[in-house]
Structures are given as C-alpha cells and as structure tokens.
C-alpha positions as a Markdown table, in Angstrom:
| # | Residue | x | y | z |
|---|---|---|---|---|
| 1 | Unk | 3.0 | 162.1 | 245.5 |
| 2 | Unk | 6.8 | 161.7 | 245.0 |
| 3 | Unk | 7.6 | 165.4 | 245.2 |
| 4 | Unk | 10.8 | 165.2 | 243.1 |
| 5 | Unk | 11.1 | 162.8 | 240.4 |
| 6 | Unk | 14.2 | 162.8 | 237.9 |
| 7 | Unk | 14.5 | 160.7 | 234.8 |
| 8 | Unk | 18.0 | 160.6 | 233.1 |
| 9 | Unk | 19.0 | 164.0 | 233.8 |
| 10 | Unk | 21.9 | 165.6 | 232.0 |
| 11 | Unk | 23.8 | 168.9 | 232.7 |
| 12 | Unk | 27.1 | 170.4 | 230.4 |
| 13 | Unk | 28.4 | 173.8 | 231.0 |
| 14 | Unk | 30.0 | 175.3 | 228.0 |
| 15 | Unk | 33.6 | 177.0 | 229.0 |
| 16 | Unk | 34.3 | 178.9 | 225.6 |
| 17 | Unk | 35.2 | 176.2 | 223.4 |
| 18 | Unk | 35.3 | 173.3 | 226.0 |
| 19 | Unk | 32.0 | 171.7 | 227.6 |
| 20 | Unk | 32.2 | 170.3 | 230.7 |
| 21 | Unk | 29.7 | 167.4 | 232.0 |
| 22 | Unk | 28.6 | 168.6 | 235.1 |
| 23 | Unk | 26.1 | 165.9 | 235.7 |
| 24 | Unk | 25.2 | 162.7 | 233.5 |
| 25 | Unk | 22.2 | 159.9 | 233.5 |
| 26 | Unk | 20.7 | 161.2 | 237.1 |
| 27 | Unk | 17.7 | 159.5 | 237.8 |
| 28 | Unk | 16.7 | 159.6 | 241.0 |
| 29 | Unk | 13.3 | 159.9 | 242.9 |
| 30 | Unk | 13.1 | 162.4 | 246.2 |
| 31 | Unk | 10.7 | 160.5 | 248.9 |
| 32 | Unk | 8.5 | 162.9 | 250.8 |
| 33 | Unk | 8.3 | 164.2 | 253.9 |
| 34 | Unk | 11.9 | 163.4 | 254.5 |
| 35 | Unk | 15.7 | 164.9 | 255.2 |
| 36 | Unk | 17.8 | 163.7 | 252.0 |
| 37 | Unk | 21.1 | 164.7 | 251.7 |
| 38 | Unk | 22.9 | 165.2 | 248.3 |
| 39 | Unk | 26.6 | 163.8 | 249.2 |
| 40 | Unk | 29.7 | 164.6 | 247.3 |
| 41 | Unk | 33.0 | 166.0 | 247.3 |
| 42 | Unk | 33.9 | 169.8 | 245.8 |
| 43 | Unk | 33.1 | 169.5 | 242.3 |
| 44 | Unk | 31.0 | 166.6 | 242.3 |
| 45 | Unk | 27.9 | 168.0 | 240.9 |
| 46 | Unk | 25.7 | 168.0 | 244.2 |
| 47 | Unk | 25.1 | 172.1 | 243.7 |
| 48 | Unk | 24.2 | 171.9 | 240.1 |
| 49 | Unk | 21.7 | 168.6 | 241.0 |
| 50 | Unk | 20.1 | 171.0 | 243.6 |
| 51 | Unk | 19.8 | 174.0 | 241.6 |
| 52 | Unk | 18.5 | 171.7 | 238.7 |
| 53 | Unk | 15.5 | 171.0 | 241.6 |
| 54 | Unk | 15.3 | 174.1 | 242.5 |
| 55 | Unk | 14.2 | 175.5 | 238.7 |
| 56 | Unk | 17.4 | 177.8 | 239.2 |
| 57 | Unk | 19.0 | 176.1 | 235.9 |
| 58 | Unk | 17.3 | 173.9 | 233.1 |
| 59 | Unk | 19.2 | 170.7 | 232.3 |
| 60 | Unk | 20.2 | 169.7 | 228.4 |
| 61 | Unk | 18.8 | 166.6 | 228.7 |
| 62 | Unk | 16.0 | 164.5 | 230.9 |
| 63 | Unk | 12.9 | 164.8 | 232.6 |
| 64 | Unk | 12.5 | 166.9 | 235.9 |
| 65 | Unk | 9.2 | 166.5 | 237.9 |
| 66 | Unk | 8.5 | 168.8 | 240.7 |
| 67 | Unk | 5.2 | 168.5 | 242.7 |
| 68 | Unk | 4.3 | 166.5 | 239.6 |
| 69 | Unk | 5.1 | 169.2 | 237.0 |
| 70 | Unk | 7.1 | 168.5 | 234.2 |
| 71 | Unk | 9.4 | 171.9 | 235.0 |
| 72 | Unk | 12.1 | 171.8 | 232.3 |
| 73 | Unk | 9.1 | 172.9 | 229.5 |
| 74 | Unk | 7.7 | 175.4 | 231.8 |
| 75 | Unk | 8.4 | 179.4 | 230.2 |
| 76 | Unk | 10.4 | 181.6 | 232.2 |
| 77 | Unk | 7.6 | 183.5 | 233.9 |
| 78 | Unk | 5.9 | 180.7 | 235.0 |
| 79 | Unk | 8.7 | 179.0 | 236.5 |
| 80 | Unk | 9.5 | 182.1 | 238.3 |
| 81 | Unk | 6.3 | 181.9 | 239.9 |
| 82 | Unk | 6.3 | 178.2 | 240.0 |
| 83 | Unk | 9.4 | 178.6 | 242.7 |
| 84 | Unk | 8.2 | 181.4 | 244.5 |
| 85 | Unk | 5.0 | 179.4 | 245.5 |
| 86 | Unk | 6.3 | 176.1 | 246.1 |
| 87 | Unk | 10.1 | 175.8 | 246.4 |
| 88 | Unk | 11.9 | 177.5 | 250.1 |
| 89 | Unk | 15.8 | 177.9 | 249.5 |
| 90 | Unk | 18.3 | 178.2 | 252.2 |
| 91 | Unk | 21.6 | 179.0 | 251.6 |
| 92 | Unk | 25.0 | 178.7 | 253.0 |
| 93 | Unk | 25.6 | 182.3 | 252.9 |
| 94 | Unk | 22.0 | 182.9 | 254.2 |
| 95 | Unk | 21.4 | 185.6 | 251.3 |
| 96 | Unk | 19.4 | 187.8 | 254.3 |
| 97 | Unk | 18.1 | 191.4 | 252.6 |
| 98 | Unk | 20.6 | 193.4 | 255.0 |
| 99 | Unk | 18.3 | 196.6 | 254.9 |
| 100 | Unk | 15.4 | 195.0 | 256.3 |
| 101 | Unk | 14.8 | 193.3 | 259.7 |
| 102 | Unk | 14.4 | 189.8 | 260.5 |
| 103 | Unk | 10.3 | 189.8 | 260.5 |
| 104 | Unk | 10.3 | 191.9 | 257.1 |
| 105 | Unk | 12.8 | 189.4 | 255.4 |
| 106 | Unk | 10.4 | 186.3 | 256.3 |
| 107 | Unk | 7.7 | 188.7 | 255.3 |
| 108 | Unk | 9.5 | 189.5 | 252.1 |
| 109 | Unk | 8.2 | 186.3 | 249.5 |
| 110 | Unk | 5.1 | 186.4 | 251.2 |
| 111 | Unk | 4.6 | 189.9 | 249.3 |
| 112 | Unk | 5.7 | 188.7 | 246.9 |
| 113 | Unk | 3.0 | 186.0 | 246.3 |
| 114 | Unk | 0.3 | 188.7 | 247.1 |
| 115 | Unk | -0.3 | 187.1 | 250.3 |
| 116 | Unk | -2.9 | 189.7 | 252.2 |
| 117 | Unk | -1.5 | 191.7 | 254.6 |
| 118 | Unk | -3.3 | 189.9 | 258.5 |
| 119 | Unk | -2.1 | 186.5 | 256.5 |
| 120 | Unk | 1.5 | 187.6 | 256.4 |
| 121 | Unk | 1.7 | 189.1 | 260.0 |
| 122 | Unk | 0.0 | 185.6 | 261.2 |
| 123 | Unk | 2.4 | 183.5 | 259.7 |
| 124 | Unk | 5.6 | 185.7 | 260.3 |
| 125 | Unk | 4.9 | 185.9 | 263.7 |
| 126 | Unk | 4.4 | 182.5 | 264.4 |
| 127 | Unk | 7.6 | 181.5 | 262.4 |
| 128 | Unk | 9.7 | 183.9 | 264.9 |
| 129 | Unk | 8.0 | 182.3 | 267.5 |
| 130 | Unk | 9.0 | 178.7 | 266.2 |
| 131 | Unk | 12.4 | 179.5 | 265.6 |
| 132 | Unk | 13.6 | 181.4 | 269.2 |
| 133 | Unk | 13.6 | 184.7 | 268.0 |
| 134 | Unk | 10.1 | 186.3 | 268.6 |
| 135 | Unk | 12.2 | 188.9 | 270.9 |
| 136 | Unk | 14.8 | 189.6 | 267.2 |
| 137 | Unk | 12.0 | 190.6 | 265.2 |
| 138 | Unk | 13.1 | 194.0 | 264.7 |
| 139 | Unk | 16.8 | 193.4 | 264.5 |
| 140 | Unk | 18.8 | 193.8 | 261.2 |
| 141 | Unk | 20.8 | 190.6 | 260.1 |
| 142 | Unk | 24.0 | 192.3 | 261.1 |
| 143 | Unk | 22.5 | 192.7 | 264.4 |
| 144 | Unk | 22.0 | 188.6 | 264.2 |
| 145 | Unk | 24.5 | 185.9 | 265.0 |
| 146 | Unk | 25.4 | 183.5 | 261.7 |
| 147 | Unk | 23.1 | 180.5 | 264.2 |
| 148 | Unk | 20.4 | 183.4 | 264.5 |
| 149 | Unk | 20.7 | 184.5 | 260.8 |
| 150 | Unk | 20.0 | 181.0 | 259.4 |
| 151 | Unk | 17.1 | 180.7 | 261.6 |
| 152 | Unk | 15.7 | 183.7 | 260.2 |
| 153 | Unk | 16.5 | 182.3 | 257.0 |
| 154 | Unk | 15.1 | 178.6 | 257.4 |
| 155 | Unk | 11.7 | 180.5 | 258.7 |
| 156 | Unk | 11.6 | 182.5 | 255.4 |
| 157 | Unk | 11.9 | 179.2 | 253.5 |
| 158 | Unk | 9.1 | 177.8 | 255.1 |
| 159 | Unk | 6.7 | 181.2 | 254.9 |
| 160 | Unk | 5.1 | 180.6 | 251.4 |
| 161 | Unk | 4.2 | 176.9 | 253.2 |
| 162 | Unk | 6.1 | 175.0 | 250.5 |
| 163 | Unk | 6.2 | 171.6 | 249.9 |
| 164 | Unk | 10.3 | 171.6 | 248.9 |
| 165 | Unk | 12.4 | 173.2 | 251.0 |
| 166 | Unk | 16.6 | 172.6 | 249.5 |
| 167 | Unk | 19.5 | 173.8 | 251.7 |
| 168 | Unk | 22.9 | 174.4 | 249.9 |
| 169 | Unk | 25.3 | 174.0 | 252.3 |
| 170 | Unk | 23.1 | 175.6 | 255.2 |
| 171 | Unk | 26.0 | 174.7 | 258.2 |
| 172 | Unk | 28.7 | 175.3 | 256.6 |
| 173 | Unk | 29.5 | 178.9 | 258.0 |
| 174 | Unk | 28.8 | 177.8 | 261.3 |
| 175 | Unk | 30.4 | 176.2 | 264.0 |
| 176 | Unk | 29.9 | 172.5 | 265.0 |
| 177 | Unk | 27.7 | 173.5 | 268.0 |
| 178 | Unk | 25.5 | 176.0 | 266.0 |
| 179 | Unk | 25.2 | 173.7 | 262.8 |
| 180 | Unk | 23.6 | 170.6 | 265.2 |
| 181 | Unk | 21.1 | 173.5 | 266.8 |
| 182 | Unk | 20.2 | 174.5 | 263.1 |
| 183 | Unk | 20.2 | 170.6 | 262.0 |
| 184 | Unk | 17.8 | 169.6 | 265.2 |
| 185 | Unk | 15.6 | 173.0 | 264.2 |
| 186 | Unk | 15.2 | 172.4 | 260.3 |
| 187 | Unk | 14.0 | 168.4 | 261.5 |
| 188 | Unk | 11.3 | 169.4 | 264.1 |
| 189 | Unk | 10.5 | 171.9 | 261.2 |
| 190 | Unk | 10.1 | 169.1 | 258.6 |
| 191 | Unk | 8.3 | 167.0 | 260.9 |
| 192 | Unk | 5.8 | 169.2 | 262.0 |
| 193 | Unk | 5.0 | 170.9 | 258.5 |
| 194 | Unk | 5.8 | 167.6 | 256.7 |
| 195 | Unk | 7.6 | 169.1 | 254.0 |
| 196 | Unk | 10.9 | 167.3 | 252.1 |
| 197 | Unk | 14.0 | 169.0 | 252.7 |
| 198 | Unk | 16.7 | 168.2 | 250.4 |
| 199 | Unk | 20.6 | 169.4 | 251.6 |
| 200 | Unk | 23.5 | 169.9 | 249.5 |
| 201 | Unk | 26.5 | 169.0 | 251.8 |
| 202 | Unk | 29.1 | 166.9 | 253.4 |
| 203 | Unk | 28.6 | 168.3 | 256.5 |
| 204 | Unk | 28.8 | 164.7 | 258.8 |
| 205 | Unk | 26.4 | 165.9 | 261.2 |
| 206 | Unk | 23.4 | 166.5 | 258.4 |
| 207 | Unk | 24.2 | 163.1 | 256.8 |
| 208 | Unk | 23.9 | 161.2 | 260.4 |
| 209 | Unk | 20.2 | 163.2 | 261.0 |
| 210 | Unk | 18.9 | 162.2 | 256.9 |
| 211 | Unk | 16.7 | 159.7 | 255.9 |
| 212 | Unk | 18.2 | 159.6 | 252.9 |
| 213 | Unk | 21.8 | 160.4 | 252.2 |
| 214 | Unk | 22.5 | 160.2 | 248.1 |
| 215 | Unk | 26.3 | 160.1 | 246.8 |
| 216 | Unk | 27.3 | 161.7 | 243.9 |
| 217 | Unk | 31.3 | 161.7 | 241.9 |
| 218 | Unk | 31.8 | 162.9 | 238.8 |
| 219 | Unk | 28.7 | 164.1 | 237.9 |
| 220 | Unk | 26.4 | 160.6 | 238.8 |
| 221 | Unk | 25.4 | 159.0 | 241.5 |
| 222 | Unk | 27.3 | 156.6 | 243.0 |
| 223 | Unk | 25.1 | 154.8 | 245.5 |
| 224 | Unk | 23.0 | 155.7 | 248.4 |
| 225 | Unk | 22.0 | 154.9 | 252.2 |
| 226 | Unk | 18.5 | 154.7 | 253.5 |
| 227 | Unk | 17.4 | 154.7 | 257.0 |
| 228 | Unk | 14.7 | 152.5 | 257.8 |
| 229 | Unk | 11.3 | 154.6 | 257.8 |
| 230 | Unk | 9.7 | 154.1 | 261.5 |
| 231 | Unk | 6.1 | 152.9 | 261.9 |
C-alpha cells in the first residue's frame, strides 16, 4: 500500500483580510519503505505539505490518504488518535519534554496509546540500545548533546512502531558531522523497521541519502529525482 497518497491538494492561509496560497494542485504519491525528501527554499511550502501529512492542519481543498484513510473527513478526536498510533514526528528543535529523562520521553506516546506497562520497558529499552545511548537513559535532555537529543527523539518516533515517520528539518541545528551520523542512523532505522520517512529540508546531505527527493516553489511541485530502487 502507497502509505501517502495526495490528490489535488490545496492550502490558503487567511492573513486578516489577505489569503495567501500556501500550496496549490499537490498531487503527489509517497512510495513506501523509503527516504523522500520534500525540497524547497524558505517559504516554499515544504512545512505546510508535511504538516498537511502529518494531520497537523486540514487542507481547503483535495484528497489526503494516509495508510489508506481518507484523513481530511476524519473528526478531531479521531485524528488525534489516528496520529498518535501511526504517524512518528521529528523535529528540528527536537521538542524533547525537558522534565523527563531520555527513556521516559520515548516512553511518553507509548502511555499515551495505553501500551501495557512490560510492552513499553521492552521496546524503550531496545530503542536506547539501537540508538547508542543505552548508558543515557536516565539523563535529562539538557544533560544530552543536540546529536544525542535527536537520537532520543528519532527513537521516540519510532516507539508507537509507525508506519510514517516525517522529519521537519531534523539536521538543521546540528553540525555537518552530527547531521550525517543522525542521517546514516534514521536510514539503518528505516531499513530495518521498513517504515517511510518523509523529511522536510534542504539540508544537501539528506537529499544525497533519499530515494526520493521532491521539489517544491511557490506552493507546487516543481519536479522530482528518483534513485533507482535496487533489486
């Protein structure tokens, strides 16, 4: 199953008495079990097409299909619930719950999916485990370096086992060294667990590791490069 279908997707933000076309006539389909990258420069609309993914913001127009549900009709609540079972987020900023250490916050969604309790401990420990910091488990995020921050955070996207994980951004705040050990990480990650990752960013490095890399300006896309899937 394509795990991210969209059919002439539309987005306009109203600015008091202005609107502003963020993104027009997207259709696009996500391939699975793959790295695509969402290409564009600042104000493109690569954020809004990933948050429109994500079921963080509903489009005016167009059909989104997520893991083969129509998610634009779905109610509030049951989109809610909808992304915290099957969508894993990653963030430039890492967005790390500072009071808690780094096994609680890859514990954290698993609580809240009512995941039992030897469930969660099995998972969060082998998570730490896959991402070098089994002996950080206890440490706070401002204990962490950025590089061992976003690990933490790109094992918490992959706790509830989802089959989207989308990265806004996830190297920007790092140094060129620390971004390629996150890149190589989030990769053996997707390969293992064969889950799509989809990455907002211009970031060179990301776009020479995808399978995919999608360019968007002004709101559409603009063309796109494939690599050639190995048999």
């Amino acid at each position: 199953m394509v795990p991210v279908r969209l059919k002439e997707v539309a987005k306009i933000y109203h600015m008091d008495a202005v609107d502003v076309p963020a993104l027009s006539d997207i259709t696009l389909d996500i391939a699975p079990d793959r790295f695509t990258v969402l290409s564009g420069p600042s104000g493109s609309g690569k954020t809004t097409l990933l948050n429109l993914i994500g079921c963080l913001d509903r489009p005016d127009s167009g059909q989104i299909l997520v893991a083969g549900l129509e998610v634009q009709t779905m109610k509030d609540d049951d989109l809610s619930d909808f992304r915290a079972r099957h969508i894993g987020f990653i963030f430039q900023n890492f967005n790390l719950l500072p009071v808690l250490s780094a096994y609680e916050n890859i514990e954290y969604p698993l609580i809240l999916a009512n995941v039992p309790a030897a469930e969660r401990k099995k998972r969060v420990l082998a998570l730490l485990d896959d991402v070098g910091l089994s002996n950080r488990r206890d440490n706070l995020p401002g204990q962490l370096s950025g590089g061992q921050r976003q690990r933490v955070a790109i094992a918490r996207a992959l706790a509830i086992q989802p089959e989207l994980v989308l990265a806004d951004e996830p190297t920007a705040n790092l140094d060129s060294q620390t971004g390629a050990e996150v890149i190589a990480l989030m990769r053996r990650m997707q390969r293992e667990r064969q889950v799509s990752f989809v990455f907002s960013s211009h970031d060179p490095q990301i776009q020479a590791e995808a399978d995919e890399v999608v360019f968007i300006r002004d709101g559409k896309i603009v063309g796109s490069a494939q690599k050639e899937v190995q048999t």
